[in-house]
N, C-alpha and C positions, 0 to 999 in steps of 0.2 A: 504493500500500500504506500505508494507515494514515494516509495524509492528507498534504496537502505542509506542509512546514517553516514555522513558525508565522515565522519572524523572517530568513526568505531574503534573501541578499546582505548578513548579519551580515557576516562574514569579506570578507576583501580579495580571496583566488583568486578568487571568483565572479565579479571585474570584470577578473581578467585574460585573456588569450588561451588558451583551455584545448582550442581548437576538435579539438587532437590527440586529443585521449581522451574517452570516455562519459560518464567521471565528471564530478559534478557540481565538487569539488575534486580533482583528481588527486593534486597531492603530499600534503595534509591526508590523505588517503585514504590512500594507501601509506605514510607514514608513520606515522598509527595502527597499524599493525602493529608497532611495537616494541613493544606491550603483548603481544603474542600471543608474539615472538618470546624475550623474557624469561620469561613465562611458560610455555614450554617448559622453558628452561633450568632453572626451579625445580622445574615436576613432575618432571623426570627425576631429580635431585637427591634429590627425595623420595622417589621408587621406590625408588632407590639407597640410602637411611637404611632404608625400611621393610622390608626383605629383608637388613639387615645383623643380627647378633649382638645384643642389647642390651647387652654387656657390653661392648660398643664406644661404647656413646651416651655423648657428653661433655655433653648439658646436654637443656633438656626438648624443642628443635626436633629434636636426633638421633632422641630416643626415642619422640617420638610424630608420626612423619613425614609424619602426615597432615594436619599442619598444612600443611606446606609442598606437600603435593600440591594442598592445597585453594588454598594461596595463588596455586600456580602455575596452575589452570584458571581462578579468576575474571581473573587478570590474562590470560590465552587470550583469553577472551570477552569481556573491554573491548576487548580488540585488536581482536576480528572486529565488536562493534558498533557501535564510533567509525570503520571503516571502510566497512562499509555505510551510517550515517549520510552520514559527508562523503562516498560516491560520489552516495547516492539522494539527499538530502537531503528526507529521509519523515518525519511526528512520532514515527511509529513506533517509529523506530531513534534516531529524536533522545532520545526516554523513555528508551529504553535504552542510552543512551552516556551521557546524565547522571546515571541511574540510578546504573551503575556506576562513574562519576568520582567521584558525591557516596560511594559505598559500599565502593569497591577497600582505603582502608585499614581497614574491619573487621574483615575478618581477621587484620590486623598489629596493629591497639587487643585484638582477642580474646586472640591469644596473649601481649600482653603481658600481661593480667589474669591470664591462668590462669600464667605463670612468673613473677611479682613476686609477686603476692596470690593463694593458692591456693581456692578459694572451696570452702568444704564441699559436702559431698554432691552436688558435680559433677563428673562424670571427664572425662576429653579430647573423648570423644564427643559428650558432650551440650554441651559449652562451643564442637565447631564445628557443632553443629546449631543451636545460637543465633546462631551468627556467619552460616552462611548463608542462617537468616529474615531476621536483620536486611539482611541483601544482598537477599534478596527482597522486601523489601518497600521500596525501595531503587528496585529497578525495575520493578516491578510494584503498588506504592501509589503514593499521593499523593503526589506532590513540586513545591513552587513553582515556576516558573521562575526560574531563577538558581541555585537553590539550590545546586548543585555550585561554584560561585563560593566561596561560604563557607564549607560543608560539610568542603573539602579540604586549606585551610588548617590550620581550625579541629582538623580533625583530626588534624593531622599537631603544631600547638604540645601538645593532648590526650593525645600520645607524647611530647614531647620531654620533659613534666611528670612522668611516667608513670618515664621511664628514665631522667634524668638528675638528679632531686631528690632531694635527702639522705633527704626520707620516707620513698621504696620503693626506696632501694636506694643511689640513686646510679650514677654511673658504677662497671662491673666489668672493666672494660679499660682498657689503656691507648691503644689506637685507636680505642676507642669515640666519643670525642669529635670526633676526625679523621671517618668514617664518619657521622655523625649532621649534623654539620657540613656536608659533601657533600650530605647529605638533602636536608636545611632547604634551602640554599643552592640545589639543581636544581629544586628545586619553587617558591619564591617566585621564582627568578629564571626560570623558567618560563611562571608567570602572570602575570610581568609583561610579558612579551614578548608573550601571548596577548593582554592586554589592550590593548598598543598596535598590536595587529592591528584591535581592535575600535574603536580610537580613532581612528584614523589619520585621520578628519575631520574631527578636532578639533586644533588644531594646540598650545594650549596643553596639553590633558592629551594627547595625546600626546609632546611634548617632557619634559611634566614627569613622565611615567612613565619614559622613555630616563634622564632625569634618577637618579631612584630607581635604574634596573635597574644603573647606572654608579656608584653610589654603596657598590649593596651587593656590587657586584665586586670595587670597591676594600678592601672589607672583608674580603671574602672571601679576597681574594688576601695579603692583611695576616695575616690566622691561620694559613694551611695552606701558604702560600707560592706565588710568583709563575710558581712552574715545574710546578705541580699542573697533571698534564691538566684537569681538570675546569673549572680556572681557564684556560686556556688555548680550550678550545674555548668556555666562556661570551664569552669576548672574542670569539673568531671570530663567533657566534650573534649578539651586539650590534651588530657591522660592518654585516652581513649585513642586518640587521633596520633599522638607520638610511638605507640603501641603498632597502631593500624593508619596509617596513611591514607588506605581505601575508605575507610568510615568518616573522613570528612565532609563527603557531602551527604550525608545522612544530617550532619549537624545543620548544613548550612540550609535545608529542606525545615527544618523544625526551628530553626533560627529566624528566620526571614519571615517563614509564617508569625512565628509569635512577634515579630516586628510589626508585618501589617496590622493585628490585630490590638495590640497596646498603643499603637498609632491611632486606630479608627476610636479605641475605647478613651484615650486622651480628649479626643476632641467632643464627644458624647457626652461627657460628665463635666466637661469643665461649663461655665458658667458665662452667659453674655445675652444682652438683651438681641432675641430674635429679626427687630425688623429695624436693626442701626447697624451699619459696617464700623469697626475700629478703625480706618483709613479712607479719606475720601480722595487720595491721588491714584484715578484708575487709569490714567492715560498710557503708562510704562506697562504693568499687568494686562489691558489691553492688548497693547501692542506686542507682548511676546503672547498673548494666547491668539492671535491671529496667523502669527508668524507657522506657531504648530499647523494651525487648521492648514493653513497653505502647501507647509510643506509634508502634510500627512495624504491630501490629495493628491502633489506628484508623486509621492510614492505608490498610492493605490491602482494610478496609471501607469505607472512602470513597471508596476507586473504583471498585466494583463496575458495570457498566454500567448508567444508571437502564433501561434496557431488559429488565435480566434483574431488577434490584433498587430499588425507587424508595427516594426519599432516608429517609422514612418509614421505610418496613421495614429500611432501613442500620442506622439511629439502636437500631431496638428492637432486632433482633434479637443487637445488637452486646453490649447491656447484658444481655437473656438470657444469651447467654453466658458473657459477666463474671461478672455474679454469679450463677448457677450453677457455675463452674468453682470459685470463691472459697470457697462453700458448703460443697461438696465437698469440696475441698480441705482447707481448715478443721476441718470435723469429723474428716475422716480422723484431721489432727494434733494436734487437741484432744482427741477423746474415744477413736477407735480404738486407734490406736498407742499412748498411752500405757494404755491398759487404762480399763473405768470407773470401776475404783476409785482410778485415780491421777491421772483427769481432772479438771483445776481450772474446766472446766465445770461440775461437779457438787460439790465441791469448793474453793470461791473462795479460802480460804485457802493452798493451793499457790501461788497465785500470788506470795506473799512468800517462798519458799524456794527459794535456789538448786540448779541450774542455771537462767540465764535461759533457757538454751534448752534442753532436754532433749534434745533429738534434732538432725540435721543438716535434718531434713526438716522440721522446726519452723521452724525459721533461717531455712531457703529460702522457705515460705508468706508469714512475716509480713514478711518484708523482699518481695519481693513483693506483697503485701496493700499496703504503706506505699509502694513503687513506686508503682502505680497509684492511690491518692489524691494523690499527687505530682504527677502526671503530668498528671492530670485539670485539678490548679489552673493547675498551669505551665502549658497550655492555653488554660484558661480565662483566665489573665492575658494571653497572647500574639493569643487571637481573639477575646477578648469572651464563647466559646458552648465549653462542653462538646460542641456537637454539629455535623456537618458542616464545610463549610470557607466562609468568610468571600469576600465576592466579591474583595474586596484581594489574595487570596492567589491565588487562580486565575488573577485576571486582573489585571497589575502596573498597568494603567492606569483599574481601574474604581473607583480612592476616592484621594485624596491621604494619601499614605502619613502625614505627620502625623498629619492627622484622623482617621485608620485610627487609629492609635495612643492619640491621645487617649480614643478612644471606648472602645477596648478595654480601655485601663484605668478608666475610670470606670466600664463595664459590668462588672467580674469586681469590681470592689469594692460591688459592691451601688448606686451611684448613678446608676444611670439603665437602661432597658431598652433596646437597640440597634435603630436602625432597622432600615428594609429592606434595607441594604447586608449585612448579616449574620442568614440567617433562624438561629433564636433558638428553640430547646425546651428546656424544662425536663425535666432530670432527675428532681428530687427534688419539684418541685411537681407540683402536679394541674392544670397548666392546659397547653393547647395551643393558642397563638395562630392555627396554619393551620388547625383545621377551626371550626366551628361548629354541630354537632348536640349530640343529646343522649347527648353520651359525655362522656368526660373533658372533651373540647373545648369542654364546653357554658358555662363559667362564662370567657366571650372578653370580657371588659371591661376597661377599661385598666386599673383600678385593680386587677384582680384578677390581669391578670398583671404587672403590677409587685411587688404582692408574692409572687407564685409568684418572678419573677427575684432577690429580694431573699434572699429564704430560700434556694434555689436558693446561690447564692455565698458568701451567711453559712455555709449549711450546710457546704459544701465547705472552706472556708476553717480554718473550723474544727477541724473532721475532719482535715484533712493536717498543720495544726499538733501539733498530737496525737500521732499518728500517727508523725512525725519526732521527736518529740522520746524519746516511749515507745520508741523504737528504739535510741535512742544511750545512752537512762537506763539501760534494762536493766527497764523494763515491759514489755515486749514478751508476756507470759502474760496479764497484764490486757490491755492494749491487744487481742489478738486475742481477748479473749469479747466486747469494742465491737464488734468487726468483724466475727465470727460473728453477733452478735445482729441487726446493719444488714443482711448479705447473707440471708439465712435469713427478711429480711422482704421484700430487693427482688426475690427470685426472682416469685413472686406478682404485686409490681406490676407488673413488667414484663412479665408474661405479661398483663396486665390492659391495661395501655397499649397490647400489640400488638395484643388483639383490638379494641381501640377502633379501629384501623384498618380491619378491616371491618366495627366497627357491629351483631357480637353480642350482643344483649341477652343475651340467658339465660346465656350465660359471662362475661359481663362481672360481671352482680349475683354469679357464685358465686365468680370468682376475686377479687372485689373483696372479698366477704362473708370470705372466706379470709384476704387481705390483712391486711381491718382487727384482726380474731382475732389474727393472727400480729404486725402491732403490738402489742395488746395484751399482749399476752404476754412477746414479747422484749424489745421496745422500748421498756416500760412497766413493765409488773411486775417482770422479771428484771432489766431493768436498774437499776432501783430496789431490791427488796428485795434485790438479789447484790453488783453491780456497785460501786454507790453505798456499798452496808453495809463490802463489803469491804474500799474504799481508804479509808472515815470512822474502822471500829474498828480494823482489819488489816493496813493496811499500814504495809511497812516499806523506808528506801532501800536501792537493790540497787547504791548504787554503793561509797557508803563503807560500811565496818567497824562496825557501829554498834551496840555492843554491847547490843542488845536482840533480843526475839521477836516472832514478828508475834502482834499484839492486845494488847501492852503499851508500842509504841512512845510516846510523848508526841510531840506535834506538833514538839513542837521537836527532836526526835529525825526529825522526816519534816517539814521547812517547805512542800516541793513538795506534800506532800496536799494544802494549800487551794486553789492554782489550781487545780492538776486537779479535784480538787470542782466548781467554779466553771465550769470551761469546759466536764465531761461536766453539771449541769446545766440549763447551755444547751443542749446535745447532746438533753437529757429533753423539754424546752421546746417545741423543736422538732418533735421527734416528737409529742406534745399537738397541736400546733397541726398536723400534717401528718394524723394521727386526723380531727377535726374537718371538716377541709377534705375530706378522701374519704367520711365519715358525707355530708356533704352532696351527693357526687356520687352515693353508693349513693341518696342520697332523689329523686336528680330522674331517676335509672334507674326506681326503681319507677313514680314518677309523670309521664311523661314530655310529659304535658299541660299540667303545673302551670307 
């Protein structure tokens, strides 16, 4: 089922006498069921809150108990697939045990967002229908190998920042520290027992992990005290494990679990008024839980089977969607919702009078909108390519991880195009290095797609700088007719790019004809006679006090207008030079001889 185990005889059981049982690991197997077995305990738990009074609820986990029903079924189904894993040891259930190892604290990162930082125009519902895409895609996208290694950590210090930093709160108990403490401590000392499972043929990093795992016992034992079960049985686990090398991840199965579970049970008990956030700055939290959503979607399209979806149609069809959704979206919050007569699409001078953000649903697009430019770069700096997955990440031994690295950075800064180790599509340019007909694909010379890559990363780079910054200044009304004006032109290209894949002429010359119109226009004209007019004669800063109107400011009453000037017209620039370059592909469509 699903193919045998890429990395068999990892773990120590595999080499012991197991000849009793079917399973592949026995105790790893029956073990993994304290995820299952905890996460009982929390669904019922949560039945038992959702069917109480609300006027019984002491904080926001009483009162919206479906956090913790939901916490309690993904921890269910880690248990049952880290056990079918270590029985079958199938790739199948191996995706979906690290799936959900890399993903099980989402739901505990979600609820802490939604009761620290209350995020507008989101209610409970929709904040755990985000928490289990992001699970979903988790185990059902793209994920590196290893990646639950790092993942789970990183998530859990992600919480410790979250709940115990003076920013968002602080500690609000006085056990909390105790309880968070336990956390931290069953989980790192957890993996590290896992890892000297996986060392154990290594005899120096083996030792020098026992090393660590005894160090931070001693630590441990030093805060909470020497008589803490917790502390008690880690010493048993370390015995046990120095003894038997193999029975470390035995520990790190009953560790982690009891980690999720004093984590979920911390936050249950502890005490806070239900319908007040401890922190009203949601813009930052915002903006990295979009960032997720964004890049949990390309991963979900990255693994489509090339049998139902080849890589090609991945790539387009991905970015149809995008920027259609964004489109959409946008105008809704631009022109509909606010009316057209209060639209600062039609209107550019609104864009200088407070509220920055009118509506909750405004807030929500453009911090989203600035997500996904985000996301795209932080990508792009991490693989080199906006598009597909890098052979380094699939396969941990098909590039030297340095040179991986090197590469990827000198490629997402514009200095070089990436070889074959990373195939390579532009987004924003009109070149397609894998075909060679008379489409898009047809102008395949080196020199041409170097600078399709070059503009391609300049473009992006830009854009997100932007983007982030107009977010936190409080341009976010200008910033999103930029954004409106780019989406509203790439709906068109991309529709154009994908029919390039099957090499329609006649839709190609009319959605291309459309395309370059729709540059024209938005990305040209509007954005010059509006865009540009607006932040030269009109604007005004939205952070300080600054006792002027908009169209009377003095520069030095607005210092930040000149770079913006400056960086949207390169932004113009671009667009010129992206015009151009598609005139010339519309010319070797008509003439496809020439």
């Amino acid at each position: 089922m699903g193919g045998a185990y890429l990395k068999a005889g990892e773990y120590g059981e595999t080499e012991l006498n197991t000849s009793w049982s079917v399973f592949k690991e026995p105790l790893n197997s029956w073990t993994s069921l304290a995820y299952s077995v905890f996460g009982v305990a929390i669904c019922y738990v949560g039945y038992v809150d959702y069917y109480a009074l609300p006027a019984y609820a002491e904080n926001r986990m009483t009162l919206d108990a479906g956090f913790s029903m939901m916490i309690g079924s993904f921890c269910f189904y880690l248990g049952i697939s880290s056990f079918l894993f270590h029985a079958s040891h199938t790739e199948t259930w191996r995706k979906a045990d690290a799936g959900m190892t890399s993903g099980i604290c989402i739901p505990l990162a979600v609820f802490a967002i939604w009761d620290r930082v209350r995020l507008p125009g989101i209610d409970s519902y929709v904040m755990m229908s985000m928490c289990s895409f992001l699970l979903f895609t988790l185990t059902h996208g793209f994920v590196p190998y290893g990646s639950s290694d790092i993942l789970l950590p990183g998530m859990i210090l992600i919480l410790w920042t979250l709940e115990l930093l003076p920013r968002f709160g602080g500690a609000i108990h006085d056990d909390q520290y105790i309880y968070w403490l336990r956390c931290l401590f069953a989980v790192l000392g957890g993996a590290l027992l896992r890892a000297i499972d996986i060392k154990r043929k290594a005899p120096r990093a083996k030792n020098g992990l026992l090393g660590v795992f005894f160090v931070l016992l001693a630590l441990f034992r030093f805060l909470v005290g020497f008589t803490d079960d917790v502390t008690l049985c880690a010493l048993l686990a370390g015995v046990v494990t120095v003894l038997n090398p193999a029975r470390g991840h035995v520990f790190w199965h009953i560790a982690s679990a009891y980690a999720l579970y004093i984590w979920w049970y911390m936050l249950r008990i502890r005490p806070g008024d239900p319908e007040t956030p401890y922190h009203g700055d949601n813009v930052l939290i915002n903006l990295l839980l979009f960032i997720a959503l964004k890049n949990g979607f390309r991963r979900l399209v990255m693994n489509i089977p090339p049998a139902y979806m080849s890589t090609d149609y991945q790539d387009r069809v991905r970015l149809v969607v995008e920027h259609l959704v964004f489109a959409v979206w946008g105008y809704y919050t631009v022109v509909v919702q606010p009316t057209v007569f209060h639209s600062w699409l039609y209107q550019p001078i609104l864009c200088w009078f407070k509220p920055v953000y009118p509506s909750s649903a405004f807030m929500v697009y453009y911090t989203a909108k600035v997500a996904s430019h985000t996301e795209d770069v932080l990508y792009l700096w991490f693989t080199g390519s906006t598009f597909t997955k890098p052979a380094a990440l699939v396969n941990p031994t098909a590039a030297s991880t340095i040179d991986a690295a090197a590469n990827v950075i000198s490629a997402s800064m514009g200095l070089l195009v990436p070889g074959p180790a990373v195939r390579n599509v532009s987004e924003d340019s009109d070149v397609d290095p894998m075909r060679s007909k008379s489409t898009l694909s047809t102008m395949s010379n080196r020199s041409e797609r170097a600078e399709g890559e070059h503009l391609r990363a300049f473009h992006h780079n830009i854009a997100a700088m932007m983007a982030v910054v107009s977010l936190f200044a409080g341009y976010a009304k200008i910033g999103s007719l930029v954004a409106l004006c780019h989406d509203l032109c790439d709906v068109p290209l991309d529709v154009f790019k994908l029919l390039s894949l099957r090499n329609w002429r006649r839709a190609q010359i009319v959605t291309l004809i459309v395309t370059i119109a729709m540059y024209l226009y938005w990305r040209v004209y509007y954005f010059s006679s509006q865009v540009l007019t607006t932040i030269f004669f009109e604007s005004k800063n939205m952070i300080d006090q600054v006792p002027c109107t908009p169209g009377d400011c003095t520069w030095y009453d607005v210092p930040e207008r000149a770079p913006f000037l400056v960086c949207l017209s390169v932004l113009l620039a671009l667009n010129i030079v992206s015009i151009t370059r598609m005139v010339r592909v519309c010319y070797r469509l008509f003439t496809p001889n020439c």
